[in-house]
N, CA, C and O of each residue as an XYZ file, in Angstrom:
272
protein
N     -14.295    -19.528     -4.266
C     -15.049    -18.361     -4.638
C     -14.607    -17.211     -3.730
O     -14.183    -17.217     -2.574
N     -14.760    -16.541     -4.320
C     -14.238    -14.647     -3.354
C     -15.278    -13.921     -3.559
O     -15.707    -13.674     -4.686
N     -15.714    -13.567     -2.643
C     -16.484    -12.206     -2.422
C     -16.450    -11.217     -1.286
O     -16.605    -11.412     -0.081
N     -16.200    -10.062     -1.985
C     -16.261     -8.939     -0.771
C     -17.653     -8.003     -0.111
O     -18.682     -7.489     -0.550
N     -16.862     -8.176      1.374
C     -18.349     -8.321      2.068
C     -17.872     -7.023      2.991
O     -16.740     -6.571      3.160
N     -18.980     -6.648      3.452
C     -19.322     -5.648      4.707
C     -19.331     -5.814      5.957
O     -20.469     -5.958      6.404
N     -18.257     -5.862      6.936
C     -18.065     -6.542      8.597
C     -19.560     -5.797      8.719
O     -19.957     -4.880      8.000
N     -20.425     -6.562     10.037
C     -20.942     -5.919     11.025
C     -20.223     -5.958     12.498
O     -20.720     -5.679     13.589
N     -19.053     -6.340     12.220
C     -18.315     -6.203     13.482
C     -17.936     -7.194     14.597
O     -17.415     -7.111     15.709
N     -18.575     -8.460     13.571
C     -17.887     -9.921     14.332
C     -16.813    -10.828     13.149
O     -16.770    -12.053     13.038
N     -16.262    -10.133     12.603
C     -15.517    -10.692     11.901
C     -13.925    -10.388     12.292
O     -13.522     -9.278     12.640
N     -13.074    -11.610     12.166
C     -11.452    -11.575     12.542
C     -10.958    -11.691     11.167
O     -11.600    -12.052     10.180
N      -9.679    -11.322     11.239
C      -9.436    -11.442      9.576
C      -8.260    -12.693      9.955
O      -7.909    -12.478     11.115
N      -7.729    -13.580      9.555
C      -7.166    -15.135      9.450
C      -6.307    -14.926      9.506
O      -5.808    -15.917     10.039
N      -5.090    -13.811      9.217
C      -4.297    -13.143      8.786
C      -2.839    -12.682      9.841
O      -1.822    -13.172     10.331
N      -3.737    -11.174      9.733
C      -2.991    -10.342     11.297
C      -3.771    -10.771     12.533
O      -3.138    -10.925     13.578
N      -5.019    -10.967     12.513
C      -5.879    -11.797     13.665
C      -6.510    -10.372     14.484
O      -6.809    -10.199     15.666
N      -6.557     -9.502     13.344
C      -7.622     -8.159     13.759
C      -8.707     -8.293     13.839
O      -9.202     -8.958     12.930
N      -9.653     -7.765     14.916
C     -10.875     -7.428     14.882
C     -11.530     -6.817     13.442
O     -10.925     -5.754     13.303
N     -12.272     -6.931     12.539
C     -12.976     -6.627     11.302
C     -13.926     -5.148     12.361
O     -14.514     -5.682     13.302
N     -14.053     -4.210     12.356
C     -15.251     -3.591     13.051
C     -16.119     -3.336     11.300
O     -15.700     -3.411     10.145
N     -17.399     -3.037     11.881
C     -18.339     -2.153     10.882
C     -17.919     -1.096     10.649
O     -17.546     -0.479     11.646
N     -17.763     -0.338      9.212
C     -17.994     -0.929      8.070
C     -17.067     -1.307      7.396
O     -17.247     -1.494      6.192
N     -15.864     -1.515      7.965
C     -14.716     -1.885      7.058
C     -15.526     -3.343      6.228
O     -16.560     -4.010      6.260
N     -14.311     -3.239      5.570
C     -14.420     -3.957      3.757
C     -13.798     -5.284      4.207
O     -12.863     -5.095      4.985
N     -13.993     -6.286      3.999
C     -13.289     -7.656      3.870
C     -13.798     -8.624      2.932
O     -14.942     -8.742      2.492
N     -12.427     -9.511      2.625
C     -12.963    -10.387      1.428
C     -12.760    -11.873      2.118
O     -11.820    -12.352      2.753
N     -13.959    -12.362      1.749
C     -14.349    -13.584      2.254
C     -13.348    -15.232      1.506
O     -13.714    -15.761      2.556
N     -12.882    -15.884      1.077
C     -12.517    -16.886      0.581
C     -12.891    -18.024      1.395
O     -12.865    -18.275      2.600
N     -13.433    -18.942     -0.202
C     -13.894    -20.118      0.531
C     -12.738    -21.401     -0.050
O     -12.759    -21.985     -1.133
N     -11.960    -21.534      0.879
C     -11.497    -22.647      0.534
C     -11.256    -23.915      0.079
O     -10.434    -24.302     -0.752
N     -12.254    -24.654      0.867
C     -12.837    -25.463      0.680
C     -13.911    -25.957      0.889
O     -13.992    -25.523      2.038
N     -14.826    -26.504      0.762
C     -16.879    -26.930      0.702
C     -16.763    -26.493      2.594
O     -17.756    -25.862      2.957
N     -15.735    -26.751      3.713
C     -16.278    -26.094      4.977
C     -15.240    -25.461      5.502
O     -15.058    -25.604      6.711
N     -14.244    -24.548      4.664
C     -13.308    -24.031      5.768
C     -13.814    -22.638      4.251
O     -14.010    -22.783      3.044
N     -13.846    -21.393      5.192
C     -13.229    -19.906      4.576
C     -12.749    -19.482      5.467
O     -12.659    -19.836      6.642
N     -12.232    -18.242      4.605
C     -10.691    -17.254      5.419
C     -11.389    -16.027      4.974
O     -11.933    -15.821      3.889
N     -11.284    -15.300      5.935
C     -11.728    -13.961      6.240
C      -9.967    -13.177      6.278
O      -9.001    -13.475      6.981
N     -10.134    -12.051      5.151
C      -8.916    -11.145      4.845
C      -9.667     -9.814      4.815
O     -10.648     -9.606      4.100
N      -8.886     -8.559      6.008
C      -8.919     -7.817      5.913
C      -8.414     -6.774      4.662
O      -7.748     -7.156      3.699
N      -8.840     -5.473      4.868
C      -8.681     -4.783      3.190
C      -6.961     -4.969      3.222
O      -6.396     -5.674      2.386
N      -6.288     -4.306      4.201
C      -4.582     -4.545      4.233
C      -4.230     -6.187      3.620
O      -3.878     -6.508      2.485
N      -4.440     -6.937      4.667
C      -4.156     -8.236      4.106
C      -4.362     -8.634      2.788
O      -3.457     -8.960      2.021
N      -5.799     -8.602      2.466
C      -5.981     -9.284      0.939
C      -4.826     -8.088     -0.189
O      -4.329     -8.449     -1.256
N      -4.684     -6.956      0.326
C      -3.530     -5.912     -0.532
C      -2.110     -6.809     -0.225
O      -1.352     -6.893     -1.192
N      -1.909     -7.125      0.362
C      -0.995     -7.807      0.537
C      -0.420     -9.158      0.187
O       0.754     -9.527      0.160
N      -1.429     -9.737     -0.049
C      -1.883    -10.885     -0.612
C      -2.052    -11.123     -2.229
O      -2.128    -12.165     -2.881
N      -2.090     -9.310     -2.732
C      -2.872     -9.507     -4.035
C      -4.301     -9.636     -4.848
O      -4.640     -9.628     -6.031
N      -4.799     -9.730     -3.869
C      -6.598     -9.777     -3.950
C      -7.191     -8.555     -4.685
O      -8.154     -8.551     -5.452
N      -6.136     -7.138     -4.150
C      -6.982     -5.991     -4.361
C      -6.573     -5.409     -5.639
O      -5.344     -5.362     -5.690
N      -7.152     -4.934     -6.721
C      -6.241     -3.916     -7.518
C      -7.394     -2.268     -7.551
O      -8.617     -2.232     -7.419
N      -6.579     -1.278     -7.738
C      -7.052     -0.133     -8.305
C      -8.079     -0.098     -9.060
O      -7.880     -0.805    -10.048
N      -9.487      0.582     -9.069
C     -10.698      0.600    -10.006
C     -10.941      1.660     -9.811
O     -10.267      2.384     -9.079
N     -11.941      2.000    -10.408
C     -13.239      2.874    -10.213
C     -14.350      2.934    -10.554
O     -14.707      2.751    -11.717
N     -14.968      3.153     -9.781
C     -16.260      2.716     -9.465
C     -17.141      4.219     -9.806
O     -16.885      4.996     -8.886
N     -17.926      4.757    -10.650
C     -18.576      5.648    -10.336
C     -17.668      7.145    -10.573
O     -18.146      8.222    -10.217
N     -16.446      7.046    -11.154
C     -15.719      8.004    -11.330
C     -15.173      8.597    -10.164
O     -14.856      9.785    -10.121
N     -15.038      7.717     -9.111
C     -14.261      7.960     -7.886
C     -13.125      6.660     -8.079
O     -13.360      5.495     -8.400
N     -11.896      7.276     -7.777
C     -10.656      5.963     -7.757
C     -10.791      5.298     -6.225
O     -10.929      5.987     -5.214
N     -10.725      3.807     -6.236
C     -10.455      3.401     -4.441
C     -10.172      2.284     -4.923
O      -9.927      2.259     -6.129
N     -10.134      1.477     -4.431
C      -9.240     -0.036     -3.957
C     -10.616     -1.072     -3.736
O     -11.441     -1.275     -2.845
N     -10.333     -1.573     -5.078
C     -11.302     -2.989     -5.408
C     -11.185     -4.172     -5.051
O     -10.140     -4.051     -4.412
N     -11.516     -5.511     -4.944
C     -11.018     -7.037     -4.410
C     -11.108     -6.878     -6.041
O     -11.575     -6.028     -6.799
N     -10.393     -8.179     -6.198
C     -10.180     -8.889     -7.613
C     -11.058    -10.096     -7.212
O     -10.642    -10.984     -6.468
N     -12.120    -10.079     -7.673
C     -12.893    -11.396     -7.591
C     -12.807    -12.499     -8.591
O     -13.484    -13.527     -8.601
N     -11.589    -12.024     -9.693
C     -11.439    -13.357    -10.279
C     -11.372    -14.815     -9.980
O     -11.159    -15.186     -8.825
N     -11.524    -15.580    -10.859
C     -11.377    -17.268     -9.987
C      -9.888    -17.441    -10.474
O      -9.490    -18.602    -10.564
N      -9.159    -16.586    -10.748
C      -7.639    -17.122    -11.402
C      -6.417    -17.083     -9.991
O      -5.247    -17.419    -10.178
């Protein structure tokens, strides 16, 4: 499952091994029933996670929360 979440500022991303601060954007993945991976907004773009939306008639950078 994927969902994108809101650091409060104890989150590392699995990745580049950055500090997450508040309020940056990160998407959570659960791997398996006890391991998830925390991906920063760069990473999961990098990864593919993110595509182009809009939300509200403003353009920005969405997670793809598909299960595909």
């Amino acid at each position: 499952m994927r969902r994108g979440c809101i650091s409060l500022g104890n989150v590392q991303c699995d990745d580049c091994h950055r500090l997450i601060l508040y309020p940056e954007r990160y998407l959570s993945l659960d791997e398996d029933k006890n391991k998830q991976r925390y991906l920063c907004l760069h990473c999961a773009q990098k990864l593919g996670f993110v595509k182009r939306g809009t939300e509200k008639g403003d353009p920005e950078l969405l997670f793809d929360l598909s299960a595909d």
